[in-house]
VOMILO-418342 format. One record per residue (C-alpha): residue in one letter; x, z, y. Coordinates in steps of 0.001 Angstrom, whole numbers, padded with zeros to 6 digits, always signed. Each point is the difference from the previous one (the first is absolute). Example, Ala and Ser with C-alpha at 12.3 -4.5 7.8 and 13.67 -1.06 7.14 Angstrom:
# residues 2
A+012300+007800-004500/S+001370-000660+003440/
***
This chain:
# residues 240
X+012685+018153+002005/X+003387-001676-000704/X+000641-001786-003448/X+002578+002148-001580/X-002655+003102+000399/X-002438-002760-001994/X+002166-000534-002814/X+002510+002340-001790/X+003947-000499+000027/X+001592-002481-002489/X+003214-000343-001129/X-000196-003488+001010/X-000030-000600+003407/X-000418-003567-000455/X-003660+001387-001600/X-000806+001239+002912/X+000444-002607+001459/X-001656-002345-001890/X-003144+002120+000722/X+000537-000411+003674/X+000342-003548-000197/X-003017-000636-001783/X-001908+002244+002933/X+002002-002506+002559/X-001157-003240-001285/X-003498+001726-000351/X+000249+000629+003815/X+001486-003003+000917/X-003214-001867-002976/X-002836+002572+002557/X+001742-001295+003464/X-000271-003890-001317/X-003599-000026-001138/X-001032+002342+002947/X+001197-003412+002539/X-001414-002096-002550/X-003546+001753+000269/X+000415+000522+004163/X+001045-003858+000134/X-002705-001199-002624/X-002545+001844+002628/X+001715-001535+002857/X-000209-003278-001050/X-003581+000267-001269/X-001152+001614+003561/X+002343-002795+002025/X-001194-002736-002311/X+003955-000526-000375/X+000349-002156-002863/X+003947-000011+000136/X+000140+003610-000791/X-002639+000103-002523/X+002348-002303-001463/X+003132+001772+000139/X-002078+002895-001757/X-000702-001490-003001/X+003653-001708-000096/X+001193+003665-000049/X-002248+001116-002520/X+002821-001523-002510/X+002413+002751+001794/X-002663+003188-001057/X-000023-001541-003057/X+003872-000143-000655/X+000138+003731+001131/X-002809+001181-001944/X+002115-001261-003183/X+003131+001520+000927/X-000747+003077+000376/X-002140+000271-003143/X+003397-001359-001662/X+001860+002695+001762/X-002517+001983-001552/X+000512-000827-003676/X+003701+000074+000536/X-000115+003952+000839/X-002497+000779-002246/X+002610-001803-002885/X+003387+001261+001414/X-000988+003836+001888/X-002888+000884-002325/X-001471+002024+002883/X-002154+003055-000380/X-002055+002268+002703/X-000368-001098+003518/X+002755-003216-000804/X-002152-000940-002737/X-003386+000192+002590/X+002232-002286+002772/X+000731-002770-002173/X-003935-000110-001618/X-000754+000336+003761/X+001689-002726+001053/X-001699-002341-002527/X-003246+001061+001089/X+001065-000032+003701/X+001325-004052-000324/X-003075-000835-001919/X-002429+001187+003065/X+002431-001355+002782/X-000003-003478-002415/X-003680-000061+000152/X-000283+000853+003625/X+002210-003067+000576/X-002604-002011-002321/X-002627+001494+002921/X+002224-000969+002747/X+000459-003953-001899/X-003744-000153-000541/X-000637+000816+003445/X+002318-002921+001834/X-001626-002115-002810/X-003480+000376+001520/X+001208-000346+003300/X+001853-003865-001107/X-003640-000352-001211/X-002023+001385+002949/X+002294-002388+002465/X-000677-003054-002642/X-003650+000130+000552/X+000173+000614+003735/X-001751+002652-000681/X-000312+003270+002583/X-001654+002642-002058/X-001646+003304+000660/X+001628+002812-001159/X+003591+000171+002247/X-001093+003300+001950/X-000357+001509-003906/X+002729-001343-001039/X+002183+001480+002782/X-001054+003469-000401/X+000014+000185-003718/X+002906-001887+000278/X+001786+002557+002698/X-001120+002781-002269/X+001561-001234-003245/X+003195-000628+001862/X+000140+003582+001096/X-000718+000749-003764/X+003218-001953-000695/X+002372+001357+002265/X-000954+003600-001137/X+000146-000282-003073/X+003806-001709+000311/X+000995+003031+002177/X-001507+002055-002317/X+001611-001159-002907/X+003508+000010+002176/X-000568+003722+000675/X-001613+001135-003046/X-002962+001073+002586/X-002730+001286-002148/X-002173+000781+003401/X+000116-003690+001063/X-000470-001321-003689/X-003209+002211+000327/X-000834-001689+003290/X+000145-003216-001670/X-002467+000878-002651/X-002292+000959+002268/X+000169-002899+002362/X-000471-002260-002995/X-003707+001684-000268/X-000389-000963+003766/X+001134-003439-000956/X-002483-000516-002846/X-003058+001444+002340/X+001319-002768+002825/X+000170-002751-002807/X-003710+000528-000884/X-001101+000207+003281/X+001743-003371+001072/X-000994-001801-003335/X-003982+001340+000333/X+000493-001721+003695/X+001570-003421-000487/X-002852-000017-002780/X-002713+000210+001601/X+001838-002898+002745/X+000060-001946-002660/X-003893+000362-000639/X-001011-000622+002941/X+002270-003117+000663/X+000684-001649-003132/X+002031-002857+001480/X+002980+002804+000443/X-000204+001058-003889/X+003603-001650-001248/X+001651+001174+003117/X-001101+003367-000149/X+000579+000255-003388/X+003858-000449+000758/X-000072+003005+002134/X-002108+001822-002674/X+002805-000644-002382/X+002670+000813+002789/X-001842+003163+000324/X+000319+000172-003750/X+003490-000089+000285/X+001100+002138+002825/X-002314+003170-001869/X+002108-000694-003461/X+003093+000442+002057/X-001688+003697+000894/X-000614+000415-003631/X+004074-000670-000714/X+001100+002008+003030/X-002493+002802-001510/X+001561-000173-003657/X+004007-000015+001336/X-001574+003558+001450/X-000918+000686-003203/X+003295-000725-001735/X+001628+002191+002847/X-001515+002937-001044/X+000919-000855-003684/X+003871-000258+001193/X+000386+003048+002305/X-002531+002334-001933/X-000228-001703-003360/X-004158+000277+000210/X-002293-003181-000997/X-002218+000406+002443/X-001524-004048-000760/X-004019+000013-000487/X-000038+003738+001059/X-001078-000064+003591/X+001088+001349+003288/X-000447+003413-000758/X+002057-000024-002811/X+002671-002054+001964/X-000336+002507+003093/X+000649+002884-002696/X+002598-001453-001771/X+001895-000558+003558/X-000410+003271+001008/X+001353+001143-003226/X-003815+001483-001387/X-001651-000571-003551/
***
């Protein structure tokens, strides 16, 4: 679906685009924090404490994005006064920077326990979890961005779904590195870094799951938050 069949013809063409720049920096917002999650894993995996590093440095960058586009925001909410499917793409693309925001809290948290794990010298349980949750959420990530680009309903749907898979994986590992640390109690603060990394990487799910939601909300202009998949699945394929 291209943007001008997503929102209706203006007068203004500098409205329209100010609607597709605000979808651009959101873009350019989902490709930043998806390296910053993909090097935050990296660095925890490679005990690289230079990158973990470098994540949290540009944290400050997510952050300075996050604001302008919510200032964007305001600005075409005060000038354009949008209505319909313009007025759904700017409350969108709050939402959408507040989720990508957190997700780069995830991503900061993440190379912070790594800093920590290298500190203590410290070579926990919990990597070969880590990794496939980790692989999983990425995926998550990347849909969900190509989703949004494309307006993909289908792939948004995907997403949702995964994130169930995601949660199921998340118990699973945490029930595991439990029970490790029962039986060896000298490993309890390491493994509770991965526990927390764990923690972190199925939040990220959780975000990817809710910019899903707000996709639906744009394209279709159904709230299909707390409702389940079946009422996301229907609302996709245009049921009650």
């Amino acid at each position: 679906m291209q943007l001008q069949d997503m929102h209706s013809d203006h007068i203004s063409q500098q409205f329209n685009a100010d609607l597709e720049a605000i979808r651009g920096r959101l873009l350019a917002m989902g490709g930043l924090i998806e390296k910053q999650i993909q090097d935050a894993l990296t660095a925890l995996v490679e005990g690289n404490t230079e990158l973990a590093r470098v994540v949290r440095q540009n944290e400050k960058q997510v952050n300075t994005m996050d604001v302008e586009i919510d200032q964007e925001c305001t600005r075409i909410i005060a000038r354009r006064q949008p209505t319909a499917s313009d007025l759904r793409m700017v409350v969108t693309a709050y939402k959408f920077s507040s989720d990508l925001e957190r997700m780069g809290d995830e991503a900061k948290r993440i190379a912070k326990l790594t800093l920590k794990l290298a500190e203590d010298g410290q070579s926990p349980r919990g990597y070969v979890e880590v990794r496939m949750i980790g692989n999983h959420v990425l995926d998550m990530v990347r849909k969900i961005l190509t989703a949004f680009a494309r307006y993909d309903l289908a792939t948004a749907y995907d997403v949702a779904k995964e994130d169930r898979l995601v949660d199921q994986e998340y118990k699973s590992a945490t029930r595991a590195l439990v029970t490790y640390m029962m039986e060896d109690p000298r490993s309890i603060s390491s493994v509770l870094h991965m526990l927390w990394v764990l923690r972190s990487l199925e939040r990220i799910g959780d975000h990817a799951h809710n910019i899903a939601q707000y996709l639906v909300f744009l394209v279709k202009g159904k709230d299909v938050r707390h409702a389940g998949l079946e009422s996301f699945r229907n609302a996709v394929e245009g049921n009650r």
